[in-house]
C-alpha positions, 0 to 999 in steps of 0.5 A, a space after each residue: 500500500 502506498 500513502 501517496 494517492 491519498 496525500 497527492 489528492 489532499 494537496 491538489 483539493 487545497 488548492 481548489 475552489 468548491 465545486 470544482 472536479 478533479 480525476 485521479 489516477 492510479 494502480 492498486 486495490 487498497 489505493 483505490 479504496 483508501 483514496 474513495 475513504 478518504 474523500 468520503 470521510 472529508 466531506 467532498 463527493 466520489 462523482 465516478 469510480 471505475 477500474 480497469 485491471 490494477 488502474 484505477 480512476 476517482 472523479 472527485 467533486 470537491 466540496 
């Protein structure tokens, strides 16, 4: 598992404004899971969830 999607998706929704959407790429099942909790459990929305093979994409809304 690793730490980085979550921490990289935190610093990028800082810097954004309300609203406003951000697609985030990545490989891995706890990845996957762990960046769809940590949205969730700060408030924002997972708009779509997909994977394919060990890739993964959240479009997230920030909120």
């Amino acid at each position: 598992m690793c730490p980085m999607p979550v921490a990289f998706t935190k610093r990028k929704l800082e810097s954004m404004a309300s609203g406003q959407l951000l697609e985030v790429l990545g490989e891995g099942d706890l990845e996957f899971d762990n960046v769809q909790r940590w949205v969730k459990s700060n408030g924002h929305d997972v708009v779509k969830a997909s994977r394919n093979g060990a890739e993964f994409r959240v479009l997230i809304r920030k909120h």
